[in-house]
Structure formats: structure tokens, C-alpha cells
N, CA, C and O atoms as CSV, one atom per row, in Angstrom:
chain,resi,resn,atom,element,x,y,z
A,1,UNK,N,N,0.810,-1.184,0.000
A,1,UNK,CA,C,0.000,0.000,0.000
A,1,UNK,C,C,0.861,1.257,0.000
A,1,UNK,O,O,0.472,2.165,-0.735
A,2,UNK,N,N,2.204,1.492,0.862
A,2,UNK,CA,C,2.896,2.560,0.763
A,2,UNK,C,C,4.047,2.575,-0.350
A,2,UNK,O,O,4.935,3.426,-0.407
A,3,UNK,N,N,3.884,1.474,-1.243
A,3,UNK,CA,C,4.559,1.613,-2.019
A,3,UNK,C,C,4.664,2.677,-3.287
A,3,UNK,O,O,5.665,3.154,-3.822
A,4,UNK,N,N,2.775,2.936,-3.662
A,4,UNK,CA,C,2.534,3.183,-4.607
A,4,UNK,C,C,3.167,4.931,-4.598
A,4,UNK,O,O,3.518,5.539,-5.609
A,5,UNK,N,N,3.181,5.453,-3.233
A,5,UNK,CA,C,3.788,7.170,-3.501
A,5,UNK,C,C,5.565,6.794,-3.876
A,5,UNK,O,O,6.318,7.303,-4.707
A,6,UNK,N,N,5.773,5.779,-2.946
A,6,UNK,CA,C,7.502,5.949,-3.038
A,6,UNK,C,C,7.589,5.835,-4.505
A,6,UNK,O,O,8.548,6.416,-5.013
A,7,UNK,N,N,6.722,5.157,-5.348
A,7,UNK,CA,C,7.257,5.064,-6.701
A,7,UNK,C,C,7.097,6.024,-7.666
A,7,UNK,O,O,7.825,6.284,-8.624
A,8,UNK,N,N,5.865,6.619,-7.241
A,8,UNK,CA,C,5.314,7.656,-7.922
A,8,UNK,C,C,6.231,8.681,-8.364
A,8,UNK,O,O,6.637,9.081,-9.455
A,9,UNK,N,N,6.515,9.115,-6.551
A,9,UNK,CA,C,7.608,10.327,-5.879
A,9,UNK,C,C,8.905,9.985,-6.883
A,9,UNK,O,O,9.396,10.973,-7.428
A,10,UNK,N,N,9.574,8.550,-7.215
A,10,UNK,CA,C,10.345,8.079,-7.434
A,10,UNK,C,C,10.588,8.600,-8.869
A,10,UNK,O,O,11.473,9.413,-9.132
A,11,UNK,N,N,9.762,8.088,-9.750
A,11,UNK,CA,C,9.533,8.606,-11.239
A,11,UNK,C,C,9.534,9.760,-11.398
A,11,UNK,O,O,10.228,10.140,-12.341
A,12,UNK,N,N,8.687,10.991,-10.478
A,12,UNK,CA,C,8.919,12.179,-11.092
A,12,UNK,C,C,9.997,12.554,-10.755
A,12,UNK,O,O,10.593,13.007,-11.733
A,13,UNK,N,N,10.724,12.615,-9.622
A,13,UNK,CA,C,12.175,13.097,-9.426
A,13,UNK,C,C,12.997,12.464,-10.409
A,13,UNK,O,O,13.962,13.113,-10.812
A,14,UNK,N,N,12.757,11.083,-10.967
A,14,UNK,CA,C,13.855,10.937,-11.459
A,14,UNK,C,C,13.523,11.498,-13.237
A,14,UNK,O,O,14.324,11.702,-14.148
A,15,UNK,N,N,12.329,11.591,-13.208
A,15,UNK,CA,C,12.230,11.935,-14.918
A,15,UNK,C,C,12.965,14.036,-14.713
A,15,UNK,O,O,13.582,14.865,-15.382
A,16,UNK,N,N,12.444,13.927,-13.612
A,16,UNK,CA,C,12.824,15.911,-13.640
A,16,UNK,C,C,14.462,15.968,-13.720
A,16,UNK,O,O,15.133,16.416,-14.650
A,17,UNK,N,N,14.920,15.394,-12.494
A,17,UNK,CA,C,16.484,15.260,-12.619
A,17,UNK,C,C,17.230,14.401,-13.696
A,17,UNK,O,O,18.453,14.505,-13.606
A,18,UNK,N,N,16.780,13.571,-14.699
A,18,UNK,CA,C,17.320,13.390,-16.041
A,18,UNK,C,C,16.811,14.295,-17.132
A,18,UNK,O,O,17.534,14.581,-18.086
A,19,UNK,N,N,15.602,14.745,-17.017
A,19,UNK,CA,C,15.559,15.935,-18.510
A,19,UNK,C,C,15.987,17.386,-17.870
A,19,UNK,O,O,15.847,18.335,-18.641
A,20,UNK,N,N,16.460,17.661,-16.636
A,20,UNK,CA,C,17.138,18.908,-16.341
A,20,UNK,C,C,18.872,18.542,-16.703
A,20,UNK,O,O,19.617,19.245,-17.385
A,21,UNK,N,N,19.080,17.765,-16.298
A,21,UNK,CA,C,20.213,17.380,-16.588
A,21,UNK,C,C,20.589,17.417,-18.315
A,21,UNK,O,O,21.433,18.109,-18.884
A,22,UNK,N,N,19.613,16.386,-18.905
A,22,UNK,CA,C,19.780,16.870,-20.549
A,22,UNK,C,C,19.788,18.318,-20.930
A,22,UNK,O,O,20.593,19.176,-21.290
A,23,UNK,N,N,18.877,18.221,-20.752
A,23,UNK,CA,C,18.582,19.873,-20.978
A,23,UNK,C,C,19.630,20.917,-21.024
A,23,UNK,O,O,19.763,21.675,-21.985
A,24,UNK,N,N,20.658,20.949,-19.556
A,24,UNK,CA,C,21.538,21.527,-19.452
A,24,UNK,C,C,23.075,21.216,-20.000
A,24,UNK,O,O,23.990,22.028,-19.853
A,25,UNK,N,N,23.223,20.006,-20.614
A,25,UNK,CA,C,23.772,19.190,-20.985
A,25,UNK,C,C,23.606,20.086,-22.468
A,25,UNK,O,O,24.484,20.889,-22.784
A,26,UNK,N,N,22.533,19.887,-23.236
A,26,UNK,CA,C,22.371,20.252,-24.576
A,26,UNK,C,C,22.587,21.837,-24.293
A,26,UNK,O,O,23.068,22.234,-25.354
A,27,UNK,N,N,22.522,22.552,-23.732
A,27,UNK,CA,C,22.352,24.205,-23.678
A,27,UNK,C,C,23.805,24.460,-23.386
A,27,UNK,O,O,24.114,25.647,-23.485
A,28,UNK,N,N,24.813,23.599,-23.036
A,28,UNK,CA,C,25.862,23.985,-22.451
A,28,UNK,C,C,26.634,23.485,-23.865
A,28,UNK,O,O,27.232,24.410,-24.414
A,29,UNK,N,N,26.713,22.370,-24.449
A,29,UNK,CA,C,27.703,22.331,-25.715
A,29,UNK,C,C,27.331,23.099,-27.023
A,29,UNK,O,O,28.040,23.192,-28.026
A,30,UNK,N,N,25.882,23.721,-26.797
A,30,UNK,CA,C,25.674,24.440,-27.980
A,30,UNK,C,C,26.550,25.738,-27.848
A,30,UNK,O,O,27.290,26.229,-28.701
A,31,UNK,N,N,26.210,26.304,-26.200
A,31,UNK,CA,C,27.129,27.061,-26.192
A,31,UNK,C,C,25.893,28.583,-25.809
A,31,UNK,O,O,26.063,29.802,-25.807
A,32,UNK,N,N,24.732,27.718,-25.536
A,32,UNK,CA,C,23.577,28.990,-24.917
A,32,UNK,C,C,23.565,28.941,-23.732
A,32,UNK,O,O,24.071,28.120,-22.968
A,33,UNK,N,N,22.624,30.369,-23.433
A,33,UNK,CA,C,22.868,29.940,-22.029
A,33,UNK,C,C,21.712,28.879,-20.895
A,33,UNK,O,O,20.657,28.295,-21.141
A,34,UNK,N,N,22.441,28.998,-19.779
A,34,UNK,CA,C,21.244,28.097,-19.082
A,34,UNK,C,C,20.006,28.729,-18.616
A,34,UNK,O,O,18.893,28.208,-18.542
A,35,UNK,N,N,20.425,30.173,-18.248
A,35,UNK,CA,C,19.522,30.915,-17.866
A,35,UNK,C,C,20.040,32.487,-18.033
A,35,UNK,O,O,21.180,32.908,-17.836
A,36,UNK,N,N,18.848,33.239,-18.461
A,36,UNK,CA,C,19.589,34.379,-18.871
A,36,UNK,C,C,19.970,35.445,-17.450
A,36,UNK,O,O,19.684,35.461,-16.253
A,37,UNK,N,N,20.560,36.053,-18.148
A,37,UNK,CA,C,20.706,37.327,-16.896
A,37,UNK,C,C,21.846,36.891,-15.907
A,37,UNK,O,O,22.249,37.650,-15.025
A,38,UNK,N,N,22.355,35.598,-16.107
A,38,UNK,CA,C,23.115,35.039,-14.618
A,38,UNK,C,C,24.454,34.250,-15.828
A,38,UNK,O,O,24.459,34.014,-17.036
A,39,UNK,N,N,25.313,34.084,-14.855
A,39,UNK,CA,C,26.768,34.032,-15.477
A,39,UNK,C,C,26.319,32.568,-15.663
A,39,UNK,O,O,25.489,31.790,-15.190
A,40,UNK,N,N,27.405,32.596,-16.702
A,40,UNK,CA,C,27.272,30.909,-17.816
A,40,UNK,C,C,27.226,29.794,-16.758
A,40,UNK,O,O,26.258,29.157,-16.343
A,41,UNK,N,N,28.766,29.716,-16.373
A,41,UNK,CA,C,29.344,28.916,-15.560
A,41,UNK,C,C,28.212,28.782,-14.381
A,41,UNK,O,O,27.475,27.796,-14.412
A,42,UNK,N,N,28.065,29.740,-13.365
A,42,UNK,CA,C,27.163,29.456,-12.424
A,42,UNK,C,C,26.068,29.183,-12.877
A,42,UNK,O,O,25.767,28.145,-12.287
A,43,UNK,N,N,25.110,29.487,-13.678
A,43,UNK,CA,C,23.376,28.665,-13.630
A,43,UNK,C,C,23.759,27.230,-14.369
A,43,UNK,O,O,23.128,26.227,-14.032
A,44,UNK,N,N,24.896,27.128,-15.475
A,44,UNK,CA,C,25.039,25.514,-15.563
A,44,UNK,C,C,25.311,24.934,-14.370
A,44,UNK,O,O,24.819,23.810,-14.274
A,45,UNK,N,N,25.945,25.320,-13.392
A,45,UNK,CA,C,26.776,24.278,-12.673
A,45,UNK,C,C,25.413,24.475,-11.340
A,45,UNK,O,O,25.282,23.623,-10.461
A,46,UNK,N,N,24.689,25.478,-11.406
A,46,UNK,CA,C,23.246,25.049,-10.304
A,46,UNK,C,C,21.959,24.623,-10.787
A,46,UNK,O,O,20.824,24.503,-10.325
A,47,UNK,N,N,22.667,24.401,-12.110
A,47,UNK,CA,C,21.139,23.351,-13.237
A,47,UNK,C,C,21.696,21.466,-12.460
A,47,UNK,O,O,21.181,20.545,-11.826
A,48,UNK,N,N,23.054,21.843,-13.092
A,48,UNK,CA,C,23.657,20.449,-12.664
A,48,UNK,C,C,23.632,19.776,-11.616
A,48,UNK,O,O,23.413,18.565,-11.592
A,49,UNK,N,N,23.921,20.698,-10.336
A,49,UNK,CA,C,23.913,20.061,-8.959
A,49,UNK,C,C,22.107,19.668,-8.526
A,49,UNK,O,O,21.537,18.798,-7.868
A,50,UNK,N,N,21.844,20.437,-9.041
A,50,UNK,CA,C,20.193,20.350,-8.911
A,50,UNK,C,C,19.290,19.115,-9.518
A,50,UNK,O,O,18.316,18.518,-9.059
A,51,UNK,N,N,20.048,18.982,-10.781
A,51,UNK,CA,C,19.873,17.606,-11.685
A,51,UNK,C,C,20.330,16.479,-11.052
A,51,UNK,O,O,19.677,15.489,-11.384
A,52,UNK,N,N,21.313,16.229,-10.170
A,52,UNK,CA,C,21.877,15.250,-9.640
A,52,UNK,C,C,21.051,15.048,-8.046
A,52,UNK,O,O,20.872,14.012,-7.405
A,53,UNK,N,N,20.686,16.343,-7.756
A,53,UNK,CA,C,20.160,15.966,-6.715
A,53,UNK,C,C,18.884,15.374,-6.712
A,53,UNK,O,O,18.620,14.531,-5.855
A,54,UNK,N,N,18.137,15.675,-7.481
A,54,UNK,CA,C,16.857,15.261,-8.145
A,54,UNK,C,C,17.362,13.540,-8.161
A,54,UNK,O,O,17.039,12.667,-7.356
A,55,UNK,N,N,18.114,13.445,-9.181
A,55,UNK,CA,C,18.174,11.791,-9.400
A,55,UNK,C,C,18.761,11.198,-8.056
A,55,UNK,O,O,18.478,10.012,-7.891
A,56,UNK,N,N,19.416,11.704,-7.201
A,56,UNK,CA,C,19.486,11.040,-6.255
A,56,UNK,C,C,17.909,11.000,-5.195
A,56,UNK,O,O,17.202,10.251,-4.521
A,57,UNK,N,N,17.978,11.651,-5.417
A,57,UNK,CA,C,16.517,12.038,-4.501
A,57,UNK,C,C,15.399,10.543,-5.110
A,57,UNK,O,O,14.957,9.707,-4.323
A,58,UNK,N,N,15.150,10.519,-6.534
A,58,UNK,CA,C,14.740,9.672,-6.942
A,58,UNK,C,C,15.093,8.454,-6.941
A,58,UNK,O,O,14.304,7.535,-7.158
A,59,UNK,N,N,16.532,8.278,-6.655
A,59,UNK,CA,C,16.939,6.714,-5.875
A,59,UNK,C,C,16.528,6.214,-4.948
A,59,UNK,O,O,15.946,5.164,-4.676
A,60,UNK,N,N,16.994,7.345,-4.283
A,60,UNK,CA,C,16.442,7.103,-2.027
A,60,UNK,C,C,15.138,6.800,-2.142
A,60,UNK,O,O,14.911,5.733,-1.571
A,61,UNK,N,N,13.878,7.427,-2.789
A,61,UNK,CA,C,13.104,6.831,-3.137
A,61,UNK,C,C,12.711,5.399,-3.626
A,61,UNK,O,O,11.772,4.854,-3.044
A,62,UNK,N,N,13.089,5.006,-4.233
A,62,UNK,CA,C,13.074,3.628,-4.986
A,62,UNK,C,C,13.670,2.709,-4.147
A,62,UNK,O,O,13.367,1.516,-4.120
A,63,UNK,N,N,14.678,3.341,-3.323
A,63,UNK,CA,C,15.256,1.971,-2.281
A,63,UNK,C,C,14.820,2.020,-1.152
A,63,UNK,O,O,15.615,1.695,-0.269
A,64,UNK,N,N,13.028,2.551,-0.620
A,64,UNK,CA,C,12.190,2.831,0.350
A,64,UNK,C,C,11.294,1.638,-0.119
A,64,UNK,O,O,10.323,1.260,0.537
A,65,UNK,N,N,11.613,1.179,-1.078
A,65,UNK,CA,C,10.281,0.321,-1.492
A,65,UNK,C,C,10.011,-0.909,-0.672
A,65,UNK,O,O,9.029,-1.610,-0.917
């Protein structure tokens, strides 16, 4: 019965923290930016940590099951 949020919870963190991660991934070798108004280097590298935290977040999840 408490499975069904951990998985739920599980999937969207992990679908958000892999297409943020792409996302920033593709915006960074094109060579655009990640976000405007804010220096290159910093909004990639707080897209990234954010992307990773997401997919971890979506692990810890999945190993609640």
C-alpha cells in the first residue's frame, strides 16, 4: 500500500532530474545559455547540482520500497 507514492515520488524526481540534466547538458555544448541574466558557468553548474540531486533524490526513493 505505501509503495505506490515511493514510486510515484520516485519517477517524477527521477524523470525531472534526467531531462534537467539533458537539458543543461544540450544548452551547455551548444554554447547557450542556461539561464539568462546570470553568469554561464554558475546557472550551468546550479542546473547540474540540482539535476543530480533530483536523481538522487529519486533513488532514495526507490530503495524505500
Amino acid at each position: 500500500m505505501e509503495s505506490g507514492p515511493a514510486i510515484f515520488t520516485g519517477v517524477v524526481f527521477a524523470l525531472f532530474g534526467g531531462g534537467l540534466l539533458l537539458w543543461t547538458t544540450i544548452r551547455v555544448r551548444q554554447g547557450e545559455p542556461v539561464a539568462h541574466g546570470v553568469r554561464p558557468v554558475m546557472s550551468a553548474t546550479l542546473a547540474s547540482v540540482v539535476a543530480v540531486a533530483a536523481l538522487a533524490l529519486g533513488a532514495w526513493c526507490f530503495t524505500r520500497l
